[in-house]
N, C-alpha and C positions, 0 to 999 in steps of 0.2 A: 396378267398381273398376278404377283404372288401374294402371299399373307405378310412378306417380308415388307413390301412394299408400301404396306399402310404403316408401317410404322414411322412413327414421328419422328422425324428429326428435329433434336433440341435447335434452338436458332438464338442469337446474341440479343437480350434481352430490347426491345421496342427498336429494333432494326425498323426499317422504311424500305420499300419499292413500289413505285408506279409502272401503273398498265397506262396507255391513252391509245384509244382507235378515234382515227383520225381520215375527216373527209376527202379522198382526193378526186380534187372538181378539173373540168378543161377550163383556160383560158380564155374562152369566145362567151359560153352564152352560161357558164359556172353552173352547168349541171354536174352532177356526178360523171366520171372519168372510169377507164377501163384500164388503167395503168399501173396498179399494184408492180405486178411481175419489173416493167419496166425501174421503176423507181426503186424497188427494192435490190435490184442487180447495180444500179448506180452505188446506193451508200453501203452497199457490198466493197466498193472499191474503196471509199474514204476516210476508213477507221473510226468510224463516228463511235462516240462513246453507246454505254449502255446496247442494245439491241433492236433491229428493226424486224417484224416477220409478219407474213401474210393472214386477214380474217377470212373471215367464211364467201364474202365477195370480191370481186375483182376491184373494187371502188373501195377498198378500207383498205388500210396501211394501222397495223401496230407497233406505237413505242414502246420500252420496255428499258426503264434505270436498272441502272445498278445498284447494290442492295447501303443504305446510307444509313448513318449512326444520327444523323440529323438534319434539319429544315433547311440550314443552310448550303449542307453541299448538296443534297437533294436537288434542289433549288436552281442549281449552279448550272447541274449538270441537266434540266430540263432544259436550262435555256440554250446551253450548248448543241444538244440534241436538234431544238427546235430550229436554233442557226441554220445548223447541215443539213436539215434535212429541206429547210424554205429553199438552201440556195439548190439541191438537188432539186429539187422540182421546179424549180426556174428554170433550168437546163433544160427538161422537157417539156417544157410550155405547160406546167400543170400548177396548178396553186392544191394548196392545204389546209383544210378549217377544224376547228373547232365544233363543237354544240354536239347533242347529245341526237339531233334528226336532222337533217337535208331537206331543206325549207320545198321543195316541190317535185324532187324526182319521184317517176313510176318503177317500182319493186318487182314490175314486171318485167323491167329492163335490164334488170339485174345477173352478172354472170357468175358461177361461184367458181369460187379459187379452185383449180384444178388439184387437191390432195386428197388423198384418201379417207381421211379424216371428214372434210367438209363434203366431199362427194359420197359418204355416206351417211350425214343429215339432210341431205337433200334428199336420197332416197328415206330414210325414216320420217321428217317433219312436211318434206312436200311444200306448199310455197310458202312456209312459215320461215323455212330458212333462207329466202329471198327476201322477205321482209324484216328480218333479222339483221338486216341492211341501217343498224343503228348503232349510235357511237356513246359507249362509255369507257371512265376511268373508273380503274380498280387499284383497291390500295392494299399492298399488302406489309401487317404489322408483324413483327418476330414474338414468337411466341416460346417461355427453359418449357414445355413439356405437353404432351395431349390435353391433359386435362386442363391446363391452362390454358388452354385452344379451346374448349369443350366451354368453360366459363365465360371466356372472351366473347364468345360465338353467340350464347344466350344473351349477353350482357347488355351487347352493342344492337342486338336486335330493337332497343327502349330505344334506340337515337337514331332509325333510320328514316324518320320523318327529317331530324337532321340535316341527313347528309344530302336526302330527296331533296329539300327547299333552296339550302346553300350552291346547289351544283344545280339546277334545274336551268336546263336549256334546251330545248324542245318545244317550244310550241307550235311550232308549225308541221305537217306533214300533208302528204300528196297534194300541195298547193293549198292548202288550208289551216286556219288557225282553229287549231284544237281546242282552245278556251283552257288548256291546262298549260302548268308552269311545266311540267314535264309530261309529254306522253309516249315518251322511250319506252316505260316501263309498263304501259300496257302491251308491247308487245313482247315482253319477255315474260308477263305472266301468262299469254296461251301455251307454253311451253309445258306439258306434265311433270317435267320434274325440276319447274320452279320455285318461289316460295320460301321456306324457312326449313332450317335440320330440325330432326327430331326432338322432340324432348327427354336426350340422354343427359346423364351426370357425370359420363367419364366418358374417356379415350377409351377405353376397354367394351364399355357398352356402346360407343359408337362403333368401334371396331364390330364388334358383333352383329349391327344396324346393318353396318356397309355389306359385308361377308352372306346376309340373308338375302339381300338387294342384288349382291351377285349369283349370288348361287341360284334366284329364279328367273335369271336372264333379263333383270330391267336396268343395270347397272353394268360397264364393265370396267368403270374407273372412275374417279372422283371429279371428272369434267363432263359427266354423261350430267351429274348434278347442277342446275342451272340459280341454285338459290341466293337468295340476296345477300348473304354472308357466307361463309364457308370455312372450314380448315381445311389446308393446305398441305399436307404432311411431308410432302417431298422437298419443302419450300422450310420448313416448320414454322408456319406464318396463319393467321387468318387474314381471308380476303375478301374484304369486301365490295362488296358491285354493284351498287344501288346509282353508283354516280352518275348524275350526266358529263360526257365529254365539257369541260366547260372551253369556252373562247379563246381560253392563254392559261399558257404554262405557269404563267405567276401565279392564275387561282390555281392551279391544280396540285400546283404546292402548297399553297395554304391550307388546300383542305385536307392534304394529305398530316402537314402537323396539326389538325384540329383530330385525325385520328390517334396521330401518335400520345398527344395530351388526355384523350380520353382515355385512352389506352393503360399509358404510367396510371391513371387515378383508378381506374377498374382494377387492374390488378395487383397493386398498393395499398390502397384502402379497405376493397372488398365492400363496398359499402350496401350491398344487397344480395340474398343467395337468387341464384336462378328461377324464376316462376311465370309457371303455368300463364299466368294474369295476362303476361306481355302480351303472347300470342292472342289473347281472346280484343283485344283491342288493334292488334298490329295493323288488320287489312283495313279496317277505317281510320289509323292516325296515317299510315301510307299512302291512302288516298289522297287524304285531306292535301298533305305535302304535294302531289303532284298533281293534285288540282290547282289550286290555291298557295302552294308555296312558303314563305313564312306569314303570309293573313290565314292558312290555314289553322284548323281548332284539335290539339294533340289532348289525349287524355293519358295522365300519366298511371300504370296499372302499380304501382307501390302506393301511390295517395288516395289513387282516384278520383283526382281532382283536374279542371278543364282549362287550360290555356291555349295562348296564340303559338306558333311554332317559333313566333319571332322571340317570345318571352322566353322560351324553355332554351332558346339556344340562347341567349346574352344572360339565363340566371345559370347554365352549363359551363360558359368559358368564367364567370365570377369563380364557380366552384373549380375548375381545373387549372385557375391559374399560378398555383403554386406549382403544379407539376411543368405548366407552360416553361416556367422561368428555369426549373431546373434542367429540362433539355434543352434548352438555348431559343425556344420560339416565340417568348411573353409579346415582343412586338408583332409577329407575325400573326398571333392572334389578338391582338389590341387591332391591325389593321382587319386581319375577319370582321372583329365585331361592331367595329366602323361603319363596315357596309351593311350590316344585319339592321343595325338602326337606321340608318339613311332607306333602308328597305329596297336596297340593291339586289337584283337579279340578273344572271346571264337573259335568261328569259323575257323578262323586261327591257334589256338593251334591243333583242331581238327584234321585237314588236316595237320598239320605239323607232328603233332602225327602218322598218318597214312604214312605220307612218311617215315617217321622211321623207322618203325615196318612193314610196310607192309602185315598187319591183321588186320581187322573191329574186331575180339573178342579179338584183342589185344587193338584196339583203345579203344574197350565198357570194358576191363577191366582199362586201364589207368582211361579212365573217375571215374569210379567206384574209383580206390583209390586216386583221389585226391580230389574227394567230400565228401570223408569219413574221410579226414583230413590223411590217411597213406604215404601221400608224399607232399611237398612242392612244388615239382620243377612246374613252372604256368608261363610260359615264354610270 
């Protein structure tokens, strides 16, 4: 990588694209599958919109939109995607889920994608990168310049209890109920270079960061960084990652416009400069979120006063809903915040789902048919 390369490129102001890694499970007993390769050579042939490319396992498939001006085609095109991609793996006897972990596979089983790339974090992380075997969305927002990137970055870091409680789907792992609404995210924090960016105040100073970080050999490009937010420079977007894969493409659009609404209002109003504070509460309101969810207890570092997670996001979408309306998603977030109060969770269907059935390859097949669009019922 050169010095050219960090440079940011301007992007069309609150542009949208989504990430989703997605589970691909076998048809018999809906463990996790070994069919990436397969599946991916399929909708190679079938023009499917937006992008499909390999993660770090053999058992994850990433989608990848196209870059949208709004919620609605966004929206459009997730479902399209989601189409082509159910009836592709119908062809190979494989279904496709949702949630943010794989309610009981062993990470011991796990094969990593043969590139060069993921074949050398297997040699640097060791079996962290087989358990890395977990699914999120990442949303990435357009950003006219670095430093508006740099701003962005600090800003949204106050909302990632947020985006934690809203997308949390995850409770289950290696045959176990974690008692967290999300526990994705514990394993992306044994990662050393997870967490949050520095506290810079420009592009320039983060340039700087990046450039020191490579020059002592822990860094050799902006994806070696595993943090919960991030800029993008190549992209000129901030991206962030905290999400859990959630169940359907309908939420994953929804919360992709409850970024873009925060988004317009962070950097239109300006309504606080960047501080220190955030960080000094971040790893306990983060928590809280992916324990507890929105009954989790967020404390806000500009007040420093104590609410429910559920408060702070329905007194958020009040405050951003004039920006909602003006990019065209005021219903899309009127329907978010529907379920914020009803105290709906991916997580919660999850576990309700299992008290039902009383089988993990019954839960990971539900999963499977309602992200494949073969059932409605999303309580």
């Amino acid at each position: 990588m050169t010095s050219s390369e960090l440079e940011f490129t301007p992007s069309a102001g609150l542009t949208l694209g989504v990430e989703l890694e997605l589970q691909i499970l076998n048809s018999r007993d809906f463990n996790l599958a070994r069919d990436a390769a397969d599946l991916i050579n399929l909708l190679e042939q079938s023009g499917h919109p937006g992008a499909v490319k390999p993660e770090i396992t053999e058992s994850m498939v990433e989608l990848n939109s196209s870059i949208h001006a709004s919620y609605g085609s966004l929206a459009r095109e997730l479902e399209a995607l989601r189409d082509m991609v159910a009836e592709s793996a119908e062809r190979l006897n494989l279904r496709i889920a949702g949630g943010g972990s794989h309610p009981f596979h062993d990470w011991s089983d796990r094969r990593i994608y043969p590139t060069e790339r993921f074949q050398n974090l297997l040699k640097v992380y060791g079996y962290l990168a087989k358990q890395f075997t977990i699914f999120g969305q990442h949303v990435h927002v357009g950003c006219p310049d670095g430093d508006a990137a740099v701003y962005l970055t600090h800003m949204l870091a106050r909302y990632v209890p947020h985006f934690t409680a809203l997308s949390a789907s995850s409770p289950f792992q290696q045959g176990a109920d974690t008692s967290y609404q999300s526990s994705r995210l514990n394993n992306v924090s044994a990662f050393p270079l997870s967490g949050q960016m520095p506290f810079v105040q420009t592009w320039g100073e983060f340039t700087a960061y990046f450039e020191r970080m490579r020059g002592l050999g822990i860094v050799e490009s902006m994806k070696d960084f595993y943090w919960d937010i991030r800029p993008k420079p190549e992209y000129g977007t901030v991206e962030i990652r905290v999400f859990d894969t959630p169940l359907t493409v309908e939420r994953a659009a929804l919360l992709a416009a409850y970024v873009q609404g925060l988004a317009r209002y962070l950097l239109n109003e300006r309504p606080h400069a960047p501080s220190r504070d955030v960080y000094e509460f971040y790893r306990y309101n983060r928590f809280q979120a992916c324990r507890y969810g929105l009954k989790g207890s967020l404390v806000d570092a500009y007040t420093e006063k104590r609410s429910s997670v559920q408060e702070d996001i329905l007194s958020t979408l009040q405050t951003i809903a004039p920006h909602a309306r003006a990019l065209g998603a005021e219903a899309a977030l009127q329907e978010l915040g529907a379920g914020v109060i009803e105290g709906y969770s991916d997580a919660g269907w999850v576990r309700q789902a299992y008290a039902e059935v009383k089988s993990l390859n019954d839960v990971a097949r539900l999963q499977s048919e309602l992200w494949m669009g073969r059932t409605k019922v999303h309580a």
